[in-house]
N, C-alpha and C positions, 0 to 999 in steps of 0.2 A: 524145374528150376527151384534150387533151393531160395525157402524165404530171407534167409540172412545175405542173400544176394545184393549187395552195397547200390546196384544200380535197379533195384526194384524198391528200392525204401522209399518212405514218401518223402519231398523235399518241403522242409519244415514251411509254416505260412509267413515266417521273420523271414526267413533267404527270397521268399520269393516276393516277397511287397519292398525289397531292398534291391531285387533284379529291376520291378516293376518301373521302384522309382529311379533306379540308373540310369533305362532304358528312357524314359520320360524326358529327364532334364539332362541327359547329358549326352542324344544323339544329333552329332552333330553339331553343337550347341555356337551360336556367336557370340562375338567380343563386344559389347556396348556399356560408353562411360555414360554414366549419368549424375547431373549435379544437382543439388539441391541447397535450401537454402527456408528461413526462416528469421522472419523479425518481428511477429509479435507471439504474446502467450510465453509458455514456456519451451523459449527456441531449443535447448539443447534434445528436451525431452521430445519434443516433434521428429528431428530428427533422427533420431532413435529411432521413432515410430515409424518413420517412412522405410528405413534399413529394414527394420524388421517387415514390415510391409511387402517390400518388393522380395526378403527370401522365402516369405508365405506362397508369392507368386507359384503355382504350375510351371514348369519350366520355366525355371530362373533358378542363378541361383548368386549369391555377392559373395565375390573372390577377396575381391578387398575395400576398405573403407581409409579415406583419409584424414590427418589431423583436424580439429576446428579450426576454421579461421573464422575473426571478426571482419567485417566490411562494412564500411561508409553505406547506404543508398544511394543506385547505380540513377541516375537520370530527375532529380531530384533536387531540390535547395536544402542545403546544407543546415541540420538540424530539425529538418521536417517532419522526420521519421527516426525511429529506433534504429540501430544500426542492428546488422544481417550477422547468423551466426551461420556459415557454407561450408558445406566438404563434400569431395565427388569421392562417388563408389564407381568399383568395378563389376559387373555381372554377363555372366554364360548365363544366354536365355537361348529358345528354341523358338521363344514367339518370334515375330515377325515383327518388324518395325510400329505398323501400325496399331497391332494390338499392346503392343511395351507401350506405345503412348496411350491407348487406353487408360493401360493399368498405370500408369503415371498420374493421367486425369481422376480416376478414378481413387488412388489414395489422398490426392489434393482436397479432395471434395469430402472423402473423410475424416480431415482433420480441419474440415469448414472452411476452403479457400471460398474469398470471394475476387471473379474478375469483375470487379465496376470501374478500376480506372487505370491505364497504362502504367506501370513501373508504381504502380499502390503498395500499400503496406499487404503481407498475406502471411498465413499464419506457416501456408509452406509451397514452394516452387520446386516442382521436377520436374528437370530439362535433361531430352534424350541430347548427350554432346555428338557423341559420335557410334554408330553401329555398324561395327566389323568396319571394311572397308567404302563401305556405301556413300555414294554422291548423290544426293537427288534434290531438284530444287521445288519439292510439290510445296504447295504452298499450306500446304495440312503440318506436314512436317518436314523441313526442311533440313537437309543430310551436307554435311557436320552441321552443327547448330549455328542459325547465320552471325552470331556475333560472338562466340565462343573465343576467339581466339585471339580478341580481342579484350577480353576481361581477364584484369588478374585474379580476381574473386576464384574465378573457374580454374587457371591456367597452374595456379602457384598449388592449390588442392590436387589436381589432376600428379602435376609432376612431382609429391609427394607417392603414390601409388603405381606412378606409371613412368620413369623420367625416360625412357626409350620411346617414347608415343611419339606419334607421325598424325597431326592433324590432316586428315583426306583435302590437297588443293592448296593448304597453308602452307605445312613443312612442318618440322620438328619441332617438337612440344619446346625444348630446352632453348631453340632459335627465337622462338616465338615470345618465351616469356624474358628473355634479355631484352627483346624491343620492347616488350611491353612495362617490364618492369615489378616490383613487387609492391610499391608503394600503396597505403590504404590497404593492406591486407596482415592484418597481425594474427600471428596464431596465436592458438590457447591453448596454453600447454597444462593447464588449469582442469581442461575438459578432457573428456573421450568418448568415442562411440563404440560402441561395441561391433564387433563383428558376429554376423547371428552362431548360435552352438551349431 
């Protein structure tokens, strides 16, 4: 067999750490939104930092990113706390429910969340809304997120990225956010996140 035989060449190590990583993050991969949100430090930059966070992620990867919106704080006296700068991403991951909230905890904690008190100031919140089509009420992580679809914060971000989405139990994103409304949620049209390169 001649050496210039196209299928004896060797396949460069760029093609094949580009198979590798195809094969990684994108076998099989699920649909999960996640929201996030920050109101102290510098909110925009946090969230930036989380987006890029979670495309750092091993199988993950963020399809899309929503406008900023400002928010009141959700469960709170009025004026207590900074107001919330929130946008939900979309990502194909390959993890597994429990390990995305892992990696959810775990960039929390990188960017020095503290939980010491219910609905507290933090410097950043990521909440799995919905994965793939899954219902589950464990109490670790509860499938769609129990009060998602309920919050315009979440709902009006989400149907910026997603406006065909079907909350798993609720019904359609679009149904959901006319009952609920847009009120207390201003975009910023001032701001942007980037979606990672």
């Amino acid at each position: 067999m001649s050496s210039s035989d196209p299928t004896v060449q060797p396949v460069p190590a760029s093609v094949v750490e580009q198979v590798d990583a195809a094969d990684v993050t994108l076998h099989n991969p699920k649909r999960a939104v996640i929201s996030i949100g920050s109101n102290l430090g510098n909110r925009l930059e946090t969230l930036q930092g989380a987006i890029d966070a979670l495309e750092d992620t091993p199988g993950l990867r963020v399809k899309a990113v929503s406008h900023v919106y400002e928010t009141e704080p959700w469960g709170v006296e009025a004026g207590s706390q900074p107001s919330y700068f929130n946008a939900v991403v979309l990502v194909k991951t390959t993890l597994p429910p429990d390990s995305l909230l892992e990696r959810g905890h775990a960039i929390e904690e990188a960017f020095e969340r503290v939980r010491d008190e219910r609905w507290g100031p933090r410097t950043l919140d990521v909440d799995i809304v919905t994965y793939q089509d899954v219902v589950s009420d464990d109490p670790r992580l509860t499938l769609p997120h129990p009060r998602a679809h309920e919050r315009a914060f979440v709902l009006v971000p989400w149907y910026d990225v997603d406006p065909e989405a079907v909350v798993p139990g609720h019904g359609a994103l679009a149904d959901l956010l006319t009952t609920v409304g847009k009120e207390g949620v201003s975009v910023r049209t001032d701001l942007e996140l980037r979606l990672p390169e």
